[in-house]
C-alpha positions as YAML, in Angstrom:
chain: A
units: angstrom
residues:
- id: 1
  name: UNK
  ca: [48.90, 163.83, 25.96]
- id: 2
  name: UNK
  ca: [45.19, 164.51, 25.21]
- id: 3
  name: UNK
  ca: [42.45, 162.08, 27.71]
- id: 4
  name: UNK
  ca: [43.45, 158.73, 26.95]
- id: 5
  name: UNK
  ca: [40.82, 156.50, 26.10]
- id: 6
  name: UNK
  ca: [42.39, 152.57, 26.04]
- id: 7
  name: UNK
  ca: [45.94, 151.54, 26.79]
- id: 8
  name: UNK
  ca: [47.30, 148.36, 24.42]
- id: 9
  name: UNK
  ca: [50.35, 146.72, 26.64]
- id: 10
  name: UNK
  ca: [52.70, 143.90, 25.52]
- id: 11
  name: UNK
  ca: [55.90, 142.81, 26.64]
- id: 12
  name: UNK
  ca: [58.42, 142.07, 23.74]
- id: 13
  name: UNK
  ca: [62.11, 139.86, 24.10]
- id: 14
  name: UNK
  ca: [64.09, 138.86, 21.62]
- id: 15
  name: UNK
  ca: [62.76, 140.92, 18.71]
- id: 16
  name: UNK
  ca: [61.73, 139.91, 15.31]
- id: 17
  name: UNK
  ca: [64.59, 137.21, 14.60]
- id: 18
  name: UNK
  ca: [63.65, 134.54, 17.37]
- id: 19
  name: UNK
  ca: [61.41, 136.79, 19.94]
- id: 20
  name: UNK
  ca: [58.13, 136.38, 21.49]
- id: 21
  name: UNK
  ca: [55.54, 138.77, 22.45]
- id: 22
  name: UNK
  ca: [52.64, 138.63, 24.81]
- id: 23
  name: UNK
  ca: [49.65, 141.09, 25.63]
- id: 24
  name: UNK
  ca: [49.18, 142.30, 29.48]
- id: 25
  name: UNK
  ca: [45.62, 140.61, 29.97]
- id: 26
  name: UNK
  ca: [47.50, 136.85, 28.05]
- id: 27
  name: UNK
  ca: [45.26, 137.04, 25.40]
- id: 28
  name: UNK
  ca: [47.55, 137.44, 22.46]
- id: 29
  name: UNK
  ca: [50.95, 135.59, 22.81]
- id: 30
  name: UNK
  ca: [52.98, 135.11, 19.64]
- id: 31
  name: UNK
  ca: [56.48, 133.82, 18.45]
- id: 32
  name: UNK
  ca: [58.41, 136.32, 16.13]
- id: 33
  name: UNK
  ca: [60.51, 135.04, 13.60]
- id: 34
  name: UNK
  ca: [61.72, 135.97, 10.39]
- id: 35
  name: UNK
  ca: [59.71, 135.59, 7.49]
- id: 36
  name: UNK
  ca: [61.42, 133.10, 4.94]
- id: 37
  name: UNK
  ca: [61.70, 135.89, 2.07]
- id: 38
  name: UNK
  ca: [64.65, 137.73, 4.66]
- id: 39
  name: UNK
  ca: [66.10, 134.09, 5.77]
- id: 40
  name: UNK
  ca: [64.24, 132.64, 8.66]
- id: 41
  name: UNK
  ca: [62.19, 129.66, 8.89]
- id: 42
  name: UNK
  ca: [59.10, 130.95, 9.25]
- id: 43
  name: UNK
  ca: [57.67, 129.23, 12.24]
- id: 44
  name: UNK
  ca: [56.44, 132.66, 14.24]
- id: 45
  name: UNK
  ca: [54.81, 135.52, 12.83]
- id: 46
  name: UNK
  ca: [56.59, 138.97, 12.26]
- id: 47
  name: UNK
  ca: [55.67, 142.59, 13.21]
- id: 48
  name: UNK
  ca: [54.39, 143.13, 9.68]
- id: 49
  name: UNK
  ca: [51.93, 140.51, 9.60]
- id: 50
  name: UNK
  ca: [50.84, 141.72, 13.22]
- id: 51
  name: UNK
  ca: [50.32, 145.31, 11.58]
- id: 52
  name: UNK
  ca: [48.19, 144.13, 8.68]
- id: 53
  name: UNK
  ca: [45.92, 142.20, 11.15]
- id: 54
  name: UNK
  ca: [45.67, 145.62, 13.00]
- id: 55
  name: UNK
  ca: [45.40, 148.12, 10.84]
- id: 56
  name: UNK
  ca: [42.67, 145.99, 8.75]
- id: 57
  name: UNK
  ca: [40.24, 145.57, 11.72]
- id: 58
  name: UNK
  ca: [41.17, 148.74, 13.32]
- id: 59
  name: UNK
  ca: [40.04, 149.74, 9.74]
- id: 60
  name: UNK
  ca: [36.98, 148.17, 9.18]
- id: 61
  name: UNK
  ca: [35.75, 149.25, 12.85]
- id: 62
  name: UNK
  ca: [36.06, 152.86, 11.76]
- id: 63
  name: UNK
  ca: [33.91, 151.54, 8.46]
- id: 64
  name: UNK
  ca: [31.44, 150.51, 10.78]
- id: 65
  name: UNK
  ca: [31.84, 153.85, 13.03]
- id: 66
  name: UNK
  ca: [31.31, 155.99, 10.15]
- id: 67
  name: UNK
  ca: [28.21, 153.97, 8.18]
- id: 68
  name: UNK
  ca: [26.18, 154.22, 12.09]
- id: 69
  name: UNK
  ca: [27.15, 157.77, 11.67]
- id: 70
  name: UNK
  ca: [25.19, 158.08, 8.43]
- id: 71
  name: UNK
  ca: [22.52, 156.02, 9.36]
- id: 72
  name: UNK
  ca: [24.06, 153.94, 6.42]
- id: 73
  name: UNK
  ca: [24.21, 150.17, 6.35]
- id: 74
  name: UNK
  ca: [28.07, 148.69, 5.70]
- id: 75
  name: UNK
  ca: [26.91, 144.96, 5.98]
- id: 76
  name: UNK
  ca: [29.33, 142.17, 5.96]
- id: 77
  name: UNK
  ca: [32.55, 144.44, 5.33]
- id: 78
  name: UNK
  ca: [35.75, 142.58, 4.14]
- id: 79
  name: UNK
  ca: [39.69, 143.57, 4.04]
- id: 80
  name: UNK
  ca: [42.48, 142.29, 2.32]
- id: 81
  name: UNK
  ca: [45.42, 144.15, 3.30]
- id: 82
  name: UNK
  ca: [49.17, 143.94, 2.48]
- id: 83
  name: UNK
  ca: [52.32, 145.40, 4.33]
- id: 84
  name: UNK
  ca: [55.11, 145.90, 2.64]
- id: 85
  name: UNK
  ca: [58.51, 145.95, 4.01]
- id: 86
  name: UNK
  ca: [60.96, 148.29, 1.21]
- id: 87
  name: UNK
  ca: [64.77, 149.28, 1.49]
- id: 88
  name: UNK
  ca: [65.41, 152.90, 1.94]
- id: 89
  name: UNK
  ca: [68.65, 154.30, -0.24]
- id: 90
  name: UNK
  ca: [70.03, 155.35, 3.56]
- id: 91
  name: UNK
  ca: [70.28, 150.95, 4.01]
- id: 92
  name: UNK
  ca: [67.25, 151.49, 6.61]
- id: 93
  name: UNK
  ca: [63.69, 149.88, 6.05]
- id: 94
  name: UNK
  ca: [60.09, 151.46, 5.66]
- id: 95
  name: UNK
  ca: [56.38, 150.50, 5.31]
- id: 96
  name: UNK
  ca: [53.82, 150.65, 2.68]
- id: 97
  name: UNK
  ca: [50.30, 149.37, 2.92]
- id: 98
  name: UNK
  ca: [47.66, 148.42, 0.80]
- id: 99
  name: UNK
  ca: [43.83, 147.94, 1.88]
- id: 100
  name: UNK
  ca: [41.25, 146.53, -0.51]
- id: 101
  name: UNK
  ca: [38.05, 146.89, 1.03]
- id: 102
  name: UNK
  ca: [34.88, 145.06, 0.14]
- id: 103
  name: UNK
  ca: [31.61, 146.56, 0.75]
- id: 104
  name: UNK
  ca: [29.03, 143.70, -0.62]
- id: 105
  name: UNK
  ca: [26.05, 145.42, 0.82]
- id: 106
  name: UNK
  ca: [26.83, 148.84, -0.99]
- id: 107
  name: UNK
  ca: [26.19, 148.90, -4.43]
- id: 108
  name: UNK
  ca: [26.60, 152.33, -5.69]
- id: 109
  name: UNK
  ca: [30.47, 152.37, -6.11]
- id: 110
  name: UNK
  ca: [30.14, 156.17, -4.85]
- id: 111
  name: UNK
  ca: [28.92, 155.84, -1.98]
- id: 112
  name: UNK
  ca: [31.53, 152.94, -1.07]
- id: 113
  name: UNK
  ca: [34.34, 154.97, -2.13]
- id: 114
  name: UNK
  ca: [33.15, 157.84, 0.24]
- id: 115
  name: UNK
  ca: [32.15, 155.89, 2.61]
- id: 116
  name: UNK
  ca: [35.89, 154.48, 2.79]
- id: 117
  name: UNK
  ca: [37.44, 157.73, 2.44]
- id: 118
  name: UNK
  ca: [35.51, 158.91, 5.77]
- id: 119
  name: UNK
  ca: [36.50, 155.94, 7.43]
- id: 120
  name: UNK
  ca: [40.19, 156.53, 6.35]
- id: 121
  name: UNK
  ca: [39.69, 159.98, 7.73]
- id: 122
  name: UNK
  ca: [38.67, 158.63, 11.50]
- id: 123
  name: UNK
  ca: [40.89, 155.40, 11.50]
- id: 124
  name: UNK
  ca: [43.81, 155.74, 14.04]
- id: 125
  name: UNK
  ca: [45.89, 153.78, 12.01]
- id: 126
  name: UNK
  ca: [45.11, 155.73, 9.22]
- id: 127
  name: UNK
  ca: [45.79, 158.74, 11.30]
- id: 128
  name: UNK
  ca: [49.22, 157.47, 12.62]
- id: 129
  name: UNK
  ca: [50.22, 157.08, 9.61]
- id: 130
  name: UNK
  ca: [48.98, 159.52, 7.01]
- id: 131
  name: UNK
  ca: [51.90, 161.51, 5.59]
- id: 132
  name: UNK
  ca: [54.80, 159.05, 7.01]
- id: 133
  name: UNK
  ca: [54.16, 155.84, 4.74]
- id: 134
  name: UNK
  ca: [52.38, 155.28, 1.49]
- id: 135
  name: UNK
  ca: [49.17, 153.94, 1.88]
- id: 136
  name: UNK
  ca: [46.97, 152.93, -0.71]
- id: 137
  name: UNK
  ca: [42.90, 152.24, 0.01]
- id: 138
  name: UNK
  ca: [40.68, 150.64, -2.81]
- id: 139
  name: UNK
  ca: [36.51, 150.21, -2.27]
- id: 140
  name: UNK
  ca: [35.10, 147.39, -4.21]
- id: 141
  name: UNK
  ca: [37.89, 147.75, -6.44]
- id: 142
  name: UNK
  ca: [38.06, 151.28, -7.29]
- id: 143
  name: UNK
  ca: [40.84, 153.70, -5.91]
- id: 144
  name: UNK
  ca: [40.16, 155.53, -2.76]
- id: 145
  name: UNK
  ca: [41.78, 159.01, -3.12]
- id: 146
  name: UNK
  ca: [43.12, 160.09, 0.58]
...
């Protein structure tokens, strides 16, 4: 393992059905439950919705990492993203994403389009994922090609 940087800890029981997780330090602590589209009651949250939270704002920090890089200005940066949870033929599961950045404060659709394809270049999220689920990245509405 190359020099690690930060270490994330949480301590998981009971899964995704009727768990609860919490973070090392205490500041996250959620109850996991099944979202009402697979047959729970949907009083928790589920490891999905945790992932969208993450990889959008580990996503727009890498935005923000790569427009101080260019000496660029990313302004008030916004992301809607989407996790899906698909069958596999194998009667497994698997991931897709979808991120639809806004860039208000960058008008020329260019530049926001390359400034998001950096960004989905440096993103560990990205990284960790690049090549093992589909993910697809729009900027101000056009399609980010990885």
């Amino acid at each position: 393992m190359s020099k690690v940087i930060y270490t994330a800890e949480a301590h998981v029981t009971g899964g995704r059905i009727d768990g609860h997780g919490e973070t090392s330090d205490g500041a996250l602590a959620v109850d996991l439950r099944l979202p009402t589209e697979l047959g729970g009651g949907g009083e928790g949250t589920n490891p999905e919705q945790l992932f969208a939270v993450g990889f959008a704002a580990c996503f727009e920090g890498a935005i923000g990492a790569v427009a101080r890089r260019r000496k660029l200005e990313a302004g008030d940066v916004a992301i809607d993203s989407k996790v899906h949870l698909l069958p596999t033929p194998e009667r497994g599961f698997k991931l897709a994403v979808e991120l639809d950045v806004s860039l208000p404060s960058v008008s020329d659709p260019g530049e926001a389009v390359e400034l998001v394809r950096a960004a989905h270049s440096v993103c560990p999220y990205s990284n960790a994922t690049r090549g093992n689920i589909e993910v697809e990245v729009t900027a101000n509405g056009r399609t980010v090609e990885a």
